[in-house]
Backbone bond lengths (Angstrom), bond angles and torsions (degrees), N, CA, C in turn:
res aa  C-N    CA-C-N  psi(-1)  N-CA   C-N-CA  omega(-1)  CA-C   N-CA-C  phi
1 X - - - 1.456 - - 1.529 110.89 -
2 X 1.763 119.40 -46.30 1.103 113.98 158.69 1.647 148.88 -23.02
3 X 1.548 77.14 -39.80 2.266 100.17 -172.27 1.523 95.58 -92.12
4 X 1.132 115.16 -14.39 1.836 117.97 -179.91 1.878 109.07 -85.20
5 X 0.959 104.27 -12.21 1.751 102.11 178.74 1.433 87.02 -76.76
6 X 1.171 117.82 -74.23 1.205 115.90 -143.70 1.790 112.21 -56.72
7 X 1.197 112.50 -31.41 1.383 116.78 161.87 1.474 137.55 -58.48
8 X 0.973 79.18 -49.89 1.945 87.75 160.14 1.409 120.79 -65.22
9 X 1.359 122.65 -27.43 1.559 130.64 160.94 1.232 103.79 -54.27
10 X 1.730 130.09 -62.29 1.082 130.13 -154.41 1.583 92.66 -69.48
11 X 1.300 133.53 -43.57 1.430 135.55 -168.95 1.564 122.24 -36.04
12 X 2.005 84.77 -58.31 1.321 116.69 173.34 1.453 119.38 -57.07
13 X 0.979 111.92 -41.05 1.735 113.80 169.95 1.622 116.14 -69.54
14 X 1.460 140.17 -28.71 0.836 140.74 145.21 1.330 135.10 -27.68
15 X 2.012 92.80 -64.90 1.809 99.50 -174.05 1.583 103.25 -71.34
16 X 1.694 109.54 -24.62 1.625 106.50 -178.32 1.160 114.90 -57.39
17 X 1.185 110.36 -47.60 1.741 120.09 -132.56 1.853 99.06 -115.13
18 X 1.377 120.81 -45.53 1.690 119.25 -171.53 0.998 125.73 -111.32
19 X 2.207 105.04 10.77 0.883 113.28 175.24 1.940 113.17 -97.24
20 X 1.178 116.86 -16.92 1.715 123.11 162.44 1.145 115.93 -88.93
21 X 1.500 122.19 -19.13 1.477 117.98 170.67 1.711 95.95 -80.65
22 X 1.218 129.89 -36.39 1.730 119.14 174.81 1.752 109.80 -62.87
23 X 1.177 112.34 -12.94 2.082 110.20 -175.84 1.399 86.34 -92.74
24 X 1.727 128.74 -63.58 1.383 115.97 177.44 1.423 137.49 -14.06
25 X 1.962 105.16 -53.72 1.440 113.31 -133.54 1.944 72.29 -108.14
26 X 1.435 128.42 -20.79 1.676 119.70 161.94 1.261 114.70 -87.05
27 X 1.538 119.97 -1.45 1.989 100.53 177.86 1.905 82.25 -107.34
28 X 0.763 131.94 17.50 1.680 130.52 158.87 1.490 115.82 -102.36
29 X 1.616 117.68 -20.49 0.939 142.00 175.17 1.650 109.61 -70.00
30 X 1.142 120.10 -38.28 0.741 137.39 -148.90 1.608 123.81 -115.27
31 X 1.177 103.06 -20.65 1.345 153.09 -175.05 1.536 94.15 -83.38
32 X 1.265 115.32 -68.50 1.857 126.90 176.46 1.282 135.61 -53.92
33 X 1.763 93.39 -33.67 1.707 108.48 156.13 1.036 141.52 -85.10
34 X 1.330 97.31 18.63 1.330 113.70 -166.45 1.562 107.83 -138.82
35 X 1.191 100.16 8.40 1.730 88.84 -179.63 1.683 104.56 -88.76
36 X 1.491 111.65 159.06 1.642 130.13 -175.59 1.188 106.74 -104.21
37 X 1.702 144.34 160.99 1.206 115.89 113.31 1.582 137.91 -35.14
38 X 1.545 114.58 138.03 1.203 114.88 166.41 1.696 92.13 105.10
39 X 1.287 128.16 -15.13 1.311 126.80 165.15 2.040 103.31 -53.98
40 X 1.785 88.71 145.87 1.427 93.58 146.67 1.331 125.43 -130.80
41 X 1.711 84.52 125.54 1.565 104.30 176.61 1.837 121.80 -69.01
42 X 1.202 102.52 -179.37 1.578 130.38 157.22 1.350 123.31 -137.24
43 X 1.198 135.33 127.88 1.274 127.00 -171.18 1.149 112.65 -104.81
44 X 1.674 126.46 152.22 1.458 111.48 178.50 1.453 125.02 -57.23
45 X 1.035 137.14 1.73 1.712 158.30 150.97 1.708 116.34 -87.54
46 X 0.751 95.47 22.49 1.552 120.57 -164.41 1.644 118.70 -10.33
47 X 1.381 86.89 77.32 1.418 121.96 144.32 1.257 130.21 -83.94
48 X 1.113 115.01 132.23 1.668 140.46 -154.77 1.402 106.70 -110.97
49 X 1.560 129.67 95.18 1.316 126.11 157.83 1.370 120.99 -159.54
50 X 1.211 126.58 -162.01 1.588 137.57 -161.16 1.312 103.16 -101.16
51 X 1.187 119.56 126.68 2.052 130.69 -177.27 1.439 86.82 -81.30
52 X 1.581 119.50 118.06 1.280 119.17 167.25 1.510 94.68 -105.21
53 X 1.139 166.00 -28.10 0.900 161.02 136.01 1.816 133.21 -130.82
54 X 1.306 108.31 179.29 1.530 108.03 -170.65 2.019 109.92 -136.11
55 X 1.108 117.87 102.23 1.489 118.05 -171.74 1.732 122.36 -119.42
56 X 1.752 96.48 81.77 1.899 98.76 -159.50 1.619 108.68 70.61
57 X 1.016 110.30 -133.15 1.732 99.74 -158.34 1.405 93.24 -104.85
58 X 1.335 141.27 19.86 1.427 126.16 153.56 1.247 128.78 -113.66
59 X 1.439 129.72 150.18 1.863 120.72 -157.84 1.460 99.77 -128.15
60 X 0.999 126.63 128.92 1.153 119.79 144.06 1.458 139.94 -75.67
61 X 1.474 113.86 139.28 1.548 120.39 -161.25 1.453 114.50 -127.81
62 X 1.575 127.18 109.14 1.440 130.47 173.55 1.664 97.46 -64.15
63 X 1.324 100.04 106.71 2.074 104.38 162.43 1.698 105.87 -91.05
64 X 1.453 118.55 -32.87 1.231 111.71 167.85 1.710 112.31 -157.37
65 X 1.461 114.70 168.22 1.398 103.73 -143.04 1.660 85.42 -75.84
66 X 1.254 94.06 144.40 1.857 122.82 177.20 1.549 100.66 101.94
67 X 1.802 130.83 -42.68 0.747 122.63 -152.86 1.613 120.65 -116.86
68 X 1.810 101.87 91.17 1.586 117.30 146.88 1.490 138.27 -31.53
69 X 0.980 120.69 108.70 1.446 123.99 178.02 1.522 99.58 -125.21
70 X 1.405 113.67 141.60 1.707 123.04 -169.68 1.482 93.49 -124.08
71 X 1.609 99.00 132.06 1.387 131.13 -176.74 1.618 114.42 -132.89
72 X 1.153 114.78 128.60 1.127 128.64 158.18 1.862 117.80 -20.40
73 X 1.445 111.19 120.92 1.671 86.25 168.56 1.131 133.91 -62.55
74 X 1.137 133.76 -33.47 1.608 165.35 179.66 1.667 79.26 -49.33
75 X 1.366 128.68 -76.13 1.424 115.90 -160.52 1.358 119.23 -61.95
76 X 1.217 131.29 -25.35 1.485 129.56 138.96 1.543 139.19 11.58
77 X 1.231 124.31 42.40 1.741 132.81 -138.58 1.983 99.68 -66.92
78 X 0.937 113.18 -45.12 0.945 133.31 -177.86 1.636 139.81 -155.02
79 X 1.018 136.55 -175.92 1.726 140.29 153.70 1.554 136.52 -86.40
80 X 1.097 143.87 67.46 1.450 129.67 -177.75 1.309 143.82 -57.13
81 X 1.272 123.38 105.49 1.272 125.99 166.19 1.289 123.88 -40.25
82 X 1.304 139.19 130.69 1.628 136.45 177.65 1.865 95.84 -73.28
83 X 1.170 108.98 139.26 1.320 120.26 177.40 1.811 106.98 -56.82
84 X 1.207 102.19 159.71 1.820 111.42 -163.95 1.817 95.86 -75.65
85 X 1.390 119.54 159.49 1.083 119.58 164.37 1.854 96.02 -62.10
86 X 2.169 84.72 156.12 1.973 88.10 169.34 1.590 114.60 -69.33
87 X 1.776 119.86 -32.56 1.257 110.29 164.84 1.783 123.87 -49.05
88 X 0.715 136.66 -19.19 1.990 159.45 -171.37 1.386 89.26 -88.68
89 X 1.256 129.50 -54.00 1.743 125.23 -162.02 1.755 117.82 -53.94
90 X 1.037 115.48 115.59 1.718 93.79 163.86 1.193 123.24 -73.39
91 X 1.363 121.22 -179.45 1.665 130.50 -157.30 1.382 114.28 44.04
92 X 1.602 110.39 -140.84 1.233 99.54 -168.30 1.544 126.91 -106.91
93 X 1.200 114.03 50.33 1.279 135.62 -170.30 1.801 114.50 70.01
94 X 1.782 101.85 -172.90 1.161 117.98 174.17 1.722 121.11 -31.12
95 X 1.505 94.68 -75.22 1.255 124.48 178.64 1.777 126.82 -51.42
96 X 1.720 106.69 -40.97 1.151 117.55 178.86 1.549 113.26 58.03
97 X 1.709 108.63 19.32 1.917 91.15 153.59 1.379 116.00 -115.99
98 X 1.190 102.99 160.90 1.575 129.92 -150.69 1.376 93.22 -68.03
99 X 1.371 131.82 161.44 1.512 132.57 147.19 0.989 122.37 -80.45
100 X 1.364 135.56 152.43 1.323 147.90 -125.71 1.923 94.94 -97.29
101 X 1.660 92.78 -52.45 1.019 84.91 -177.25 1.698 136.33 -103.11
102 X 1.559 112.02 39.17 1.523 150.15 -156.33 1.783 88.10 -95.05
103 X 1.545 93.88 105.20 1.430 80.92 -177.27 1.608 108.71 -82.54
104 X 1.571 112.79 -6.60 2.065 98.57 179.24 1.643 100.86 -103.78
105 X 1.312 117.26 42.56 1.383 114.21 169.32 1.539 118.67 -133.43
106 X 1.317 98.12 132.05 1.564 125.55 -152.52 1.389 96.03 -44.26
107 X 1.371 102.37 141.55 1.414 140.79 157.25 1.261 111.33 -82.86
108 X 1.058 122.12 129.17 1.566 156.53 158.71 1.670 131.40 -83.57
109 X 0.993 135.47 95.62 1.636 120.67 -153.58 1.347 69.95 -120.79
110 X 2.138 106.74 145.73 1.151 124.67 158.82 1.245 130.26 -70.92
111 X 1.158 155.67 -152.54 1.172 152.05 148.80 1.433 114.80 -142.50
């Protein structure tokens, strides 16, 4: 019974611990086979641009218009969504100031 603790520890650290780093390292997996042109990436250096294409294990990436830079797929951190229009936002937008002419929005007196 003694030699059985210690195994079940080691078990337990397994299903804890190498079993979400194994869903991680396949929804990134997965993530890579699946990218298009016209995707936007993030790179693990996190650079921000458009996957214009993918050729064996290197990709090319629009960071700004004209300008391609080729990255490794592997460095590929993720995908980016373009932020929502401010009409799409709830509350009171990006910015969060009031309109001028909003008569239930706070007043400010200088001093």
């Amino acid at each position: 019974m003694a030699l059985l603790i210690p195994f079940l520890i080691v078990a337990a650290f397994f299903v804890l611990r190498a079993n979400p780093q194994r869903r991680r390292v396949q929804a990134q997996r997965a993530m890579l086979a699946n990218l298009a042109p016209g995707t936007r990436v993030v790179t693990v250096a996190g650079v921000v641009g458009t996957l214009v294409g993918v050729e064996g294990d290197r990709a090319a990436i629009e960071v700004a218009p004209g300008v391609v830079v080729e990255f490794l797929v592997a460095a590929i951190a993720r995908t980016d969504e373009p932020p929502p229009p401010a009409d799409e936002m709830t509350g009171a937008g990006a910015d969060d100031v009031p309109d001028a002419e909003d008569p239930q929005a706070p007043h400010h007196e200088e001093i």
